[in-house]
N, C-alpha and C positions, 0 to 999 in steps of 0.2 A: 120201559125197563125190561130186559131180557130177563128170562128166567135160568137159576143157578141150575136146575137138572136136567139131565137126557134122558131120556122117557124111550122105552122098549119098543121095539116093531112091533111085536105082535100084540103086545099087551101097551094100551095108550097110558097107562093108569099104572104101571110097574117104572119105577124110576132106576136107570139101570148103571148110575155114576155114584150108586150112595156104597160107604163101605163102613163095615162094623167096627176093623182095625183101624188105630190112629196109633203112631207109632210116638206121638208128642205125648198123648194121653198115658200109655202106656210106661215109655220113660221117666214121666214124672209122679205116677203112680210107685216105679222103682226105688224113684231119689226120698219123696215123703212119706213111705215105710220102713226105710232103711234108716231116716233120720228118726223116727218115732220110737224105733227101737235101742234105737242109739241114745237118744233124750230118755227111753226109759230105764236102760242099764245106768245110766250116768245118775238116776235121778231115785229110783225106789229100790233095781233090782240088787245092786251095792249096799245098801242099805238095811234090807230086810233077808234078803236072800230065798224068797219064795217063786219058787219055779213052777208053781201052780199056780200064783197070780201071772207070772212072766208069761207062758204060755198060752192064757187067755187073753192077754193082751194082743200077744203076738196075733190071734187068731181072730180079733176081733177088731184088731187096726188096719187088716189087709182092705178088706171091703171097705173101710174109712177113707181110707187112702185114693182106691178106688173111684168111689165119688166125689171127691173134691177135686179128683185131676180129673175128671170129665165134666162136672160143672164148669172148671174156668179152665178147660181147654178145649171142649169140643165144641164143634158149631153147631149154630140150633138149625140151619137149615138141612144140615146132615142127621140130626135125631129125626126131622119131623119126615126123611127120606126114608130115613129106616124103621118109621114106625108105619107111614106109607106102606111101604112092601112088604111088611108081617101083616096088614089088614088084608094086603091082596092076594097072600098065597092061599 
């Protein structure tokens, strides 16, 4: 079985095909913050009209968001590249 990385000239141990941006992760990090917000106007902020809970939602569903689109849309052989290359610099 061949291996998924290209590995650096100089450095045998630096993997040099891994990259941090993923633009699928990113995208859908956009779509399920915008719907979270949208499910929560729809759902408390109508409702009650506290913009100091809205606020904190807002702020604290980003990073939610976040990890759920990189959970089931990054690759694990690309995490374990770029945790690779943060051990070797």
């Amino acid at each position: 079985m061949e291996s998924p990385y290209r590995f650096s000239a100089t450095n045998p141990r630096f993997v040099s095909n891994a990259t941090n941006t993923d633009a699928k992760v990113y995208g859908a990090t956009a779509l399920l913050y915008g719907y979270s917000l949208l499910a929560y106007n729809r759902r408390f902020l109508r409702v009650d009209g506290n913009a100091v809970a809205a606020v904190g939602f807002a702020v604290a569903s980003l990073p939610a968001a976040y990890a759920y689109s990189r959970f089931f849309l990054s690759s694990a052989e690309n995490e374990a590249a770029i945790k690779n290359n943060s051990q070797e610099e």
